[in-house]
The first five atom37 places (N, CA, C, CB, O) and aatype in JSON, in Angstrom:
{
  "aatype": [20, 20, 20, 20, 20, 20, 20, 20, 20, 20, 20, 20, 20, 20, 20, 20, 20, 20, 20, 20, 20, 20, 20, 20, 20, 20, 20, 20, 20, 20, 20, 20, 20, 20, 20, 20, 20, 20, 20, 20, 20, 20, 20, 20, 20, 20, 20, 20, 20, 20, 20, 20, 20, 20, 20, 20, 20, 20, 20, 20, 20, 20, 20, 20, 20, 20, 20, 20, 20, 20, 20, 20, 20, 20, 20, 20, 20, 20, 20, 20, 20, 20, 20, 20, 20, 20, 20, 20, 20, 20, 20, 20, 20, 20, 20, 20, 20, 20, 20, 20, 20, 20, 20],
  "atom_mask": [
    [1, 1, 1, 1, 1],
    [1, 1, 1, 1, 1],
    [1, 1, 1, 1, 1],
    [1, 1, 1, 1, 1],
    [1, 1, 1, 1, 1],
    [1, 1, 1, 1, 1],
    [1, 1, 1, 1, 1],
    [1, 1, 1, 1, 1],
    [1, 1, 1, 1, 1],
    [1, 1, 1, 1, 1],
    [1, 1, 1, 1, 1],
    [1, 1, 1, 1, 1],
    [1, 1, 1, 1, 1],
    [1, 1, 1, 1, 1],
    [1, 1, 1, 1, 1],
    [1, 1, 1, 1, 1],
    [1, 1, 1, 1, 1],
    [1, 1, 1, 1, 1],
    [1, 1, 1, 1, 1],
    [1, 1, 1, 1, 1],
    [1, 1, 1, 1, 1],
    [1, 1, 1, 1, 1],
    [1, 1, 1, 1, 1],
    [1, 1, 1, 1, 1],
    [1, 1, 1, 1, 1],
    [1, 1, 1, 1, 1],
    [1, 1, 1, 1, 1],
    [1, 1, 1, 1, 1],
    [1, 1, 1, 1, 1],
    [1, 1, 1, 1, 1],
    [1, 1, 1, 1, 1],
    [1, 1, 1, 1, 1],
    [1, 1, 1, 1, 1],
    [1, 1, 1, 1, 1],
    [1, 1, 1, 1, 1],
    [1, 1, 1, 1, 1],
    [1, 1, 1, 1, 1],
    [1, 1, 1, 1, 1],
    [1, 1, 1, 1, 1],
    [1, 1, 1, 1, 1],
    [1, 1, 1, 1, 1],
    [1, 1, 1, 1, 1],
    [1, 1, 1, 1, 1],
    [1, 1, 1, 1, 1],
    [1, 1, 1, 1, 1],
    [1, 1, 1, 1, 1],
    [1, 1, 1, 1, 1],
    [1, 1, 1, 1, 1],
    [1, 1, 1, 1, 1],
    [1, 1, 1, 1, 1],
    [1, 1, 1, 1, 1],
    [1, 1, 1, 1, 1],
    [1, 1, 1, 1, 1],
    [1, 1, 1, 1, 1],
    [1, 1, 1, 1, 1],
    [1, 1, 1, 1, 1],
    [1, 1, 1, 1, 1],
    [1, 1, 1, 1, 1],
    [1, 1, 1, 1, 1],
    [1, 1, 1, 1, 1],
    [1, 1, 1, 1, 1],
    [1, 1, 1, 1, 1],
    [1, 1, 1, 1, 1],
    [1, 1, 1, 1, 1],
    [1, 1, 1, 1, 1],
    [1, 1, 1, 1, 1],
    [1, 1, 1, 1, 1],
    [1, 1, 1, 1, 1],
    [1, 1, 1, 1, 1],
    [1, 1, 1, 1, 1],
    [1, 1, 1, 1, 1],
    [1, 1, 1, 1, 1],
    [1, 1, 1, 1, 1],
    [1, 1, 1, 1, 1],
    [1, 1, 1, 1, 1],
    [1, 1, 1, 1, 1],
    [1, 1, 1, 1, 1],
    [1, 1, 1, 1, 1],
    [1, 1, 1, 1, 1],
    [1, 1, 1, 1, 1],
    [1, 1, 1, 1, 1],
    [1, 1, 1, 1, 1],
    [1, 1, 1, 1, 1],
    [1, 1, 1, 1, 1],
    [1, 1, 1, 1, 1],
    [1, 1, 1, 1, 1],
    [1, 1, 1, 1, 1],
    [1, 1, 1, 1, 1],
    [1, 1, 1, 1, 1],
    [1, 1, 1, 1, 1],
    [1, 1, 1, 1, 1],
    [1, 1, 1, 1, 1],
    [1, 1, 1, 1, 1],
    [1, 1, 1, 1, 1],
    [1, 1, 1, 1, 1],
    [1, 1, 1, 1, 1],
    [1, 1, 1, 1, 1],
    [1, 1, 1, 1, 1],
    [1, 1, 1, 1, 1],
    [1, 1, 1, 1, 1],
    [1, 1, 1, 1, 1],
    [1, 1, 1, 1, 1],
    [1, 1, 1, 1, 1]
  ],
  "atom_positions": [
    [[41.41, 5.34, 18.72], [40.08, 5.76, 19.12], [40.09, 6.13, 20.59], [39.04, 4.66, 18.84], [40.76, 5.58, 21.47]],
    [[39.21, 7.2, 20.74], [39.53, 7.62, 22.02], [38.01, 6.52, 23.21], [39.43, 9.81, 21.94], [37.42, 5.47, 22.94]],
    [[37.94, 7.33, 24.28], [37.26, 6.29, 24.92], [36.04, 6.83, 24.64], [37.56, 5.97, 26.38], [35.15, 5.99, 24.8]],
    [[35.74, 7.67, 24.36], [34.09, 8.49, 24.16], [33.66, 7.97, 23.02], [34.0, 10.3, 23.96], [32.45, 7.74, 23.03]],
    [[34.3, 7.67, 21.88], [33.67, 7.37, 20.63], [33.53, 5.58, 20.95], [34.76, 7.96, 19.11], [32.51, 5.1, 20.45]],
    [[34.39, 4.64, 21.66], [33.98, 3.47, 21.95], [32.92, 3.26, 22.61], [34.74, 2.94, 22.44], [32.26, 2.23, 22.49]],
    [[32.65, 4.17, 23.35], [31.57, 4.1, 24.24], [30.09, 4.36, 23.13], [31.85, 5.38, 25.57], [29.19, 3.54, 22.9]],
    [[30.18, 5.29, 22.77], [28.52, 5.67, 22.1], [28.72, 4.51, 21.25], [28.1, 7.42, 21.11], [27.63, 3.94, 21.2]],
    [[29.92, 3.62, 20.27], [29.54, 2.76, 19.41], [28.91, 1.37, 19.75], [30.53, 2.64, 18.74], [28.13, 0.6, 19.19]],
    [[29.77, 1.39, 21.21], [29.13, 0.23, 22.11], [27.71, 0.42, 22.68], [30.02, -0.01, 23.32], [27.12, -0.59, 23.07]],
    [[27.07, 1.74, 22.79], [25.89, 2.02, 23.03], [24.98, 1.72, 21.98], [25.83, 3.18, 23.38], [24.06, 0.94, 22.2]],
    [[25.2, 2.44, 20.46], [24.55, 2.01, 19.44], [24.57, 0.55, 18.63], [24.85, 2.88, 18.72], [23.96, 0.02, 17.71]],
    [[25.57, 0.24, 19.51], [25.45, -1.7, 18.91], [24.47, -2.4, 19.91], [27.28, -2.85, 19.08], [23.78, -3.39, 19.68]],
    [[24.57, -1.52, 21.28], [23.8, -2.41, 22.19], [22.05, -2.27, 21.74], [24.16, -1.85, 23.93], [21.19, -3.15, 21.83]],
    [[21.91, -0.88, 21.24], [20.77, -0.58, 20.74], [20.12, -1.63, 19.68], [20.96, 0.66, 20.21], [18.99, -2.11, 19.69]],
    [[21.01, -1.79, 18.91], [20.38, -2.41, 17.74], [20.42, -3.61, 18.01], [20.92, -2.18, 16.47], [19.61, -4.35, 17.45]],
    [[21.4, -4.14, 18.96], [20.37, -5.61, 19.69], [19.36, -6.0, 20.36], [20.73, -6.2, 20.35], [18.83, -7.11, 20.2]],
    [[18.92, -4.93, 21.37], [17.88, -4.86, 21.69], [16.63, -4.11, 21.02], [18.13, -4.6, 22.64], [15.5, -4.09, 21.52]],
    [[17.04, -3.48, 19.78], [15.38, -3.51, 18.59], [15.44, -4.41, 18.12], [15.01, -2.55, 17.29], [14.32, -4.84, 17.86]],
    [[16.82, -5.55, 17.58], [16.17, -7.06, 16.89], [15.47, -7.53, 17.78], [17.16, -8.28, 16.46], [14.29, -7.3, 17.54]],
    [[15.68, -8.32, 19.07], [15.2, -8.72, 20.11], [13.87, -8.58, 20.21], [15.76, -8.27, 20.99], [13.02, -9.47, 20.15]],
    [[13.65, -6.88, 20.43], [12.22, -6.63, 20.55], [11.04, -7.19, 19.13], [12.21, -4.92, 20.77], [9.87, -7.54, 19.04]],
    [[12.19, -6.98, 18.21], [11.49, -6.93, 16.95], [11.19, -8.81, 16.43], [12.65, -5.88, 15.73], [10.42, -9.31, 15.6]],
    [[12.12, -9.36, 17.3], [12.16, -10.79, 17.34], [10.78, -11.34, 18.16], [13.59, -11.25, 18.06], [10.13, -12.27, 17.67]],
    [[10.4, -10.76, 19.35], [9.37, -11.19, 19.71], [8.24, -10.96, 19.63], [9.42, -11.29, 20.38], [7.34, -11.57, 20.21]],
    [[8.09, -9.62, 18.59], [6.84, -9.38, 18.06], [6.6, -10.19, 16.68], [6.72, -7.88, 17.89], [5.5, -10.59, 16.31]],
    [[7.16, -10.26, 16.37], [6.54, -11.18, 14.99], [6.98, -12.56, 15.09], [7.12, -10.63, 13.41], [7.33, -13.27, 14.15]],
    [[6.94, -12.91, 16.39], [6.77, -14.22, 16.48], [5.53, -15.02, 16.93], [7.64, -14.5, 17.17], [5.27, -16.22, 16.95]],
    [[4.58, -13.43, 17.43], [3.59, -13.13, 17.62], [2.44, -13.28, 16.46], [3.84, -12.08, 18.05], [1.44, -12.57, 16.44]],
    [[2.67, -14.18, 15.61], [2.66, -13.97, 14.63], [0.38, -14.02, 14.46], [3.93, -15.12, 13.87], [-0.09, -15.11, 14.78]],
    [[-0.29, -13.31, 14.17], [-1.84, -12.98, 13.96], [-2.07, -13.59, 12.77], [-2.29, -11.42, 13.89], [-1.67, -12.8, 11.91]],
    [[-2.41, -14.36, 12.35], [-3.28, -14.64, 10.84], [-4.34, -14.07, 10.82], [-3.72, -16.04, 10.46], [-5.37, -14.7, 11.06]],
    [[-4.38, -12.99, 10.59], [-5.33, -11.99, 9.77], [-5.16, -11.54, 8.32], [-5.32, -10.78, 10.43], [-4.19, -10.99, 7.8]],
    [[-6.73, -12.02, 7.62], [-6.91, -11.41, 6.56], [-6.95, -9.83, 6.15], [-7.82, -11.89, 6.33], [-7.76, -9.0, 6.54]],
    [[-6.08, -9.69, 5.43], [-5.75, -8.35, 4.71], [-7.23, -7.91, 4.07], [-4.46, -8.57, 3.4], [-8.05, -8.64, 3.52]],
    [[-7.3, -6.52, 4.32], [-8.76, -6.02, 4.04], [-8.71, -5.51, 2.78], [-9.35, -4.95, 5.02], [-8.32, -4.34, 2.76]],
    [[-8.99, -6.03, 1.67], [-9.27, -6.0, 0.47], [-10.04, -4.82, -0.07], [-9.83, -7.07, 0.26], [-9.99, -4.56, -1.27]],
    [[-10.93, -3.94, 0.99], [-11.7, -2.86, -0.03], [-10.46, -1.95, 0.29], [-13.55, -2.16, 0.4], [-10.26, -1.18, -0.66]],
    [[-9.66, -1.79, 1.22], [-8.48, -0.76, 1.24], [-7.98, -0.66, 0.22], [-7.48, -0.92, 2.03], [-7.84, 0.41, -0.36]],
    [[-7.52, -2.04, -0.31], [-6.35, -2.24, -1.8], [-6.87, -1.32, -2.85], [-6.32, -4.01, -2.64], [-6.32, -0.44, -3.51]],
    [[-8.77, -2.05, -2.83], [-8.86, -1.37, -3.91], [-8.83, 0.02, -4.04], [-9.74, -1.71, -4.37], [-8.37, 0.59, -5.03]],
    [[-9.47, 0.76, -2.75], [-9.76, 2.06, -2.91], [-8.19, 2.77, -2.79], [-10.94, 2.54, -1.76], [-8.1, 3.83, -3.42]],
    [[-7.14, 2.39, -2.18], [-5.82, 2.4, -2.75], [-5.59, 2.44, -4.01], [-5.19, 1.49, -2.43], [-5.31, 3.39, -4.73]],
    [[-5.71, 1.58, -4.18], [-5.78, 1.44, -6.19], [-6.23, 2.57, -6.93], [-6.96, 0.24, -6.86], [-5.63, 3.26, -7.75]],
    [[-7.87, 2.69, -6.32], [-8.17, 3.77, -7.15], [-7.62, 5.42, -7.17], [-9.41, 3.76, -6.98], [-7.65, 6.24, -8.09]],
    [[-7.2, 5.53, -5.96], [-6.27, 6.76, -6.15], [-5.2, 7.2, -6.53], [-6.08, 7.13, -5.51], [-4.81, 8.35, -6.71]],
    [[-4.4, 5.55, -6.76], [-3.14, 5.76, -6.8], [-3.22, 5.37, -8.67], [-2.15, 4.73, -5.54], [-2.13, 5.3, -9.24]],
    [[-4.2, 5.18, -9.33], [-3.88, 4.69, -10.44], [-4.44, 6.22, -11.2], [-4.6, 3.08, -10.79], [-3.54, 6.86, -11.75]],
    [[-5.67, 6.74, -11.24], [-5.5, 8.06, -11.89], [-4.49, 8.83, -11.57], [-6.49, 8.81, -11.74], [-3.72, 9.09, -12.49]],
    [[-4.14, 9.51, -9.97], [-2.77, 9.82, -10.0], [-1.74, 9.85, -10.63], [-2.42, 9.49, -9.51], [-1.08, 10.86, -10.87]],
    [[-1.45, 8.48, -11.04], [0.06, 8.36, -11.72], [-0.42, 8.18, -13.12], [1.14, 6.96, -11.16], [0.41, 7.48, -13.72]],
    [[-1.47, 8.56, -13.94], [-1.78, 8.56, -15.0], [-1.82, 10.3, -15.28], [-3.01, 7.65, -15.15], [-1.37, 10.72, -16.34]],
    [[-2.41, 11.33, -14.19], [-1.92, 12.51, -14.77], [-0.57, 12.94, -14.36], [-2.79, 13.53, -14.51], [0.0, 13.57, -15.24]],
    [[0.24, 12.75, -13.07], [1.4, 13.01, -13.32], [2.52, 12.34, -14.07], [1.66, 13.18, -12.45], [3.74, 12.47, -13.96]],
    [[1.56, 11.4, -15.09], [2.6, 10.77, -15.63], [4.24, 9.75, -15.31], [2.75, 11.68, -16.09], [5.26, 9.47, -15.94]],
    [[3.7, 9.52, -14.04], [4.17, 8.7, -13.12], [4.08, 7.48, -13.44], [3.67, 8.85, -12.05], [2.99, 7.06, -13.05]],
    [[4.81, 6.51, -14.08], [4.32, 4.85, -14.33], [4.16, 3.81, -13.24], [5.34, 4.13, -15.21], [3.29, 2.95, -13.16]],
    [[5.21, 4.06, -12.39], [5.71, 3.1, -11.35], [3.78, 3.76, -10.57], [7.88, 3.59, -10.29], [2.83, 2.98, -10.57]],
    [[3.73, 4.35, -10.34], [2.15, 4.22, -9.1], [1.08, 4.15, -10.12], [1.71, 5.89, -7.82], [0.23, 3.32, -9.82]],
    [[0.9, 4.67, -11.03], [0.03, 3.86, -12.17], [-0.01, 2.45, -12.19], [0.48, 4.14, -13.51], [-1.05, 1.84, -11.93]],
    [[1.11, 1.85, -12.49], [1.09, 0.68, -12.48], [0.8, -0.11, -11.15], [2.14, 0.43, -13.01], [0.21, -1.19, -11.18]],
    [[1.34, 0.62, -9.71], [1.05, -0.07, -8.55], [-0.41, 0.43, -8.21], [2.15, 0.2, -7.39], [-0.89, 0.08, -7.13]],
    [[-1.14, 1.2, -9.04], [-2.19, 1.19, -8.4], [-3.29, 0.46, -9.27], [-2.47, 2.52, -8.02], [-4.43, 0.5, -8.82]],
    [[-3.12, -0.07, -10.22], [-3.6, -0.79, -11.39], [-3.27, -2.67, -10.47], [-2.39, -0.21, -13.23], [-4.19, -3.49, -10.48]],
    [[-1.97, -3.0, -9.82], [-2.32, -3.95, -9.11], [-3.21, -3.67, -7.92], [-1.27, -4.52, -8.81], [-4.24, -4.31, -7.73]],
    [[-2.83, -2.81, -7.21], [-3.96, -2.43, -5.75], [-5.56, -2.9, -5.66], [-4.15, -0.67, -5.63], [-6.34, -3.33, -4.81]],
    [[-5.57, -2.51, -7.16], [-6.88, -2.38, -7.57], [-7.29, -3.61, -8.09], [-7.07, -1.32, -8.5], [-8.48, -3.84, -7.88]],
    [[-6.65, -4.55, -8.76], [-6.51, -5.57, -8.99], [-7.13, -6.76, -8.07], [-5.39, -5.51, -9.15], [-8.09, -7.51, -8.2]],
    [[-5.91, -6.56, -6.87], [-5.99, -7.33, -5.55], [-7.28, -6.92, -5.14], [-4.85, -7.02, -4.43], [-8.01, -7.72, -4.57]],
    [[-7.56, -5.98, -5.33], [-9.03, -5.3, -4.31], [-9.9, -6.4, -5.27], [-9.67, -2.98, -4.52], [-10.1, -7.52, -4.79]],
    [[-10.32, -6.14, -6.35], [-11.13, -6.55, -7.4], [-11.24, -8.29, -7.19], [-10.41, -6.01, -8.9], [-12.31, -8.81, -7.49]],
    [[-10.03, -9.25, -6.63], [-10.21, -9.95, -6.82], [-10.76, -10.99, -5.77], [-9.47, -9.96, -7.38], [-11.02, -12.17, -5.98]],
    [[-10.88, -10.26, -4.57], [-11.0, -10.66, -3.2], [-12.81, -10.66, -3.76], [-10.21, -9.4, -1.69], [-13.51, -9.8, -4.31]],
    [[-13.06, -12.02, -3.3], [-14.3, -12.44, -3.41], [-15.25, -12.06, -2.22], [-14.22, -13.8, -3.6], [-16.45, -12.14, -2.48]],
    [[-14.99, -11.77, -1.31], [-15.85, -11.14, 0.16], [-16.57, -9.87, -0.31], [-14.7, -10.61, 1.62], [-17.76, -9.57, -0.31]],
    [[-15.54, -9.26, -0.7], [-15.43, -7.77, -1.34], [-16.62, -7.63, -2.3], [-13.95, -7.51, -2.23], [-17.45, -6.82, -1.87]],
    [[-16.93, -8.2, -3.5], [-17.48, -8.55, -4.42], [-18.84, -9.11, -3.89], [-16.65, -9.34, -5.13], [-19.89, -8.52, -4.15]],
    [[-18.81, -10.12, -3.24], [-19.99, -10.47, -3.1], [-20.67, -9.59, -1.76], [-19.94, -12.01, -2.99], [-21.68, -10.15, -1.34]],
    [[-20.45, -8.87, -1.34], [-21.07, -8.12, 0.0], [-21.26, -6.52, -0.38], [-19.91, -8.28, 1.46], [-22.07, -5.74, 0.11]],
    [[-20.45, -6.32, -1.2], [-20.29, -4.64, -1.85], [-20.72, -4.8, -2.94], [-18.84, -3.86, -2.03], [-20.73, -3.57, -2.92]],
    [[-21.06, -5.05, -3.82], [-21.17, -5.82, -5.27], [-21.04, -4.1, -5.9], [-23.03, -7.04, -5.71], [-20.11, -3.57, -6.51]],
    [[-22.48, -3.52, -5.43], [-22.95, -2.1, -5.78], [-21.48, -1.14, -6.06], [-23.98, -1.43, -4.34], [-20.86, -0.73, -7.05]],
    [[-21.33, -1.05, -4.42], [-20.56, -0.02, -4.19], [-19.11, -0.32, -5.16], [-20.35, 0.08, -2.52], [-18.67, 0.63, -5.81]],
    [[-18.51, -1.48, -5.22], [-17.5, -1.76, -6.54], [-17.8, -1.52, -7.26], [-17.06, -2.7, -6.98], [-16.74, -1.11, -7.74]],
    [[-18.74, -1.31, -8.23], [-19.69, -1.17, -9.17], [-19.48, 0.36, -9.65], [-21.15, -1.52, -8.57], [-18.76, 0.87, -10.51]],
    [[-20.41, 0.86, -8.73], [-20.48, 2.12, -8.67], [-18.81, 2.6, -9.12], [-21.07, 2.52, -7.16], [-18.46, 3.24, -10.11]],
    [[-18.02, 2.06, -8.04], [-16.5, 2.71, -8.07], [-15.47, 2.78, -9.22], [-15.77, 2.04, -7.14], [-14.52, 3.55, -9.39]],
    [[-16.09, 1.41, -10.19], [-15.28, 1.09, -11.21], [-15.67, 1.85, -12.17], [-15.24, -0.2, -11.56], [-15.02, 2.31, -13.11]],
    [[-16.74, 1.96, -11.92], [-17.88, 2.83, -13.13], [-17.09, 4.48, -12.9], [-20.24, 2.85, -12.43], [-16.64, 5.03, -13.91]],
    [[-17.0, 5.01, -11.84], [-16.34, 6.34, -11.49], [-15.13, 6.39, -11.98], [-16.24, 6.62, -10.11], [-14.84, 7.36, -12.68]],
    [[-14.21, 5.41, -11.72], [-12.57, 5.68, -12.12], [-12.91, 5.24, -13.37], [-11.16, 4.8, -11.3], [-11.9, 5.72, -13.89]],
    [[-13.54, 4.68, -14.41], [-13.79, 4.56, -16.03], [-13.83, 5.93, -16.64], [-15.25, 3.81, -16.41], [-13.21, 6.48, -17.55]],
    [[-14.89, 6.31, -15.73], [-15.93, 8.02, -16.49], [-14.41, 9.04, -16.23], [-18.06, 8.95, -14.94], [-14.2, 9.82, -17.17]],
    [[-13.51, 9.08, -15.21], [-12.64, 9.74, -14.78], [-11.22, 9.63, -16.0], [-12.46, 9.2, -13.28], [-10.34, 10.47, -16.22]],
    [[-11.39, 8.51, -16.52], [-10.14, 8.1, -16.65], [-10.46, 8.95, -18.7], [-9.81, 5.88, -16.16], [-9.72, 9.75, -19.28]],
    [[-11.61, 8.42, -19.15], [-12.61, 8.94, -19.87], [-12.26, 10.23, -20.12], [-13.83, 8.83, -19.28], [-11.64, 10.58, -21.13]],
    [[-12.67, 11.05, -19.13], [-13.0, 12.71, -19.31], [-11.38, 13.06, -19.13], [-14.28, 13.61, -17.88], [-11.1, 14.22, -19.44]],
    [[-10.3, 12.24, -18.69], [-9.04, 13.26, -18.23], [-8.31, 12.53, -20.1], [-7.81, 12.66, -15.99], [-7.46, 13.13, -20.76]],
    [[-8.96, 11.2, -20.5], [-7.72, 11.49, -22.31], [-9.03, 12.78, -22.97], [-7.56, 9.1, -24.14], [-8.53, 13.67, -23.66]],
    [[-10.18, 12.84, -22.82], [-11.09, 13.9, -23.86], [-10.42, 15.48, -23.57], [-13.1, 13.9, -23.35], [-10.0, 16.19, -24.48]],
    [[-10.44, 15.85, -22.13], [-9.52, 17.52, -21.85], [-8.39, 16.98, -21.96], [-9.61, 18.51, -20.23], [-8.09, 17.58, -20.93]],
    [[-7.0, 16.15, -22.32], [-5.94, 16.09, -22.42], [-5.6, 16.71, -23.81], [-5.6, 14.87, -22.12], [-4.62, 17.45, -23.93]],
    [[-6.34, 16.43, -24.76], [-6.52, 16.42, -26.11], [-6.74, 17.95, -26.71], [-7.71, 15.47, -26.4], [-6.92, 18.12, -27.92]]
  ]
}
């Protein structure tokens, strides 16, 4: 090996010790914050018709949990009640009208 290629490998090793490092003292940082639950769901809801017309299982199915998690977060539910409501009622009527024009 010549001396130019030791050098950049010793550069890119030095690199990647100093992103663990950095990456070591940020999540040691560690925030207990609650995960915002109407995201999941409204995640959910896009990602689950989605992968039902492209026939996609894997995001069908991850958006069927998304939606799940959203659904089950009790904050969510009791403060939005409507607007979940409303939403579940929309991706039903959607899900509805896309097997009636599939047909």
């Amino acid at each position: 090996m010549n001396t130019g290629s030791l050098s950049l490998i010793s550069i890119i090793i030095a690199l990647i010790i100093i992103g663990l490092a950095i990456f070591m003292i940020f999540t040691k940082k560690k925030i207990n914050q609650e995960p915002n639950y109407k995201t999941f769901f409204i995640i959910g809801l896009i990602w689950l018709p989605t992968g039902i017309v492209t026939k996609n299982y894997g995001l069908m199915g991850m958006g069927l949990v998304f939606s799940i998690i959203g659904l089950v977060s009790k904050d969510l539910i009791l403060s939005k009640k409507i607007t979940m409501v409303g939403l579940t009622v929309l991706l039903v009527i959607g899900m509805i009208s896309y097997y009636i024009l599939k047909r």
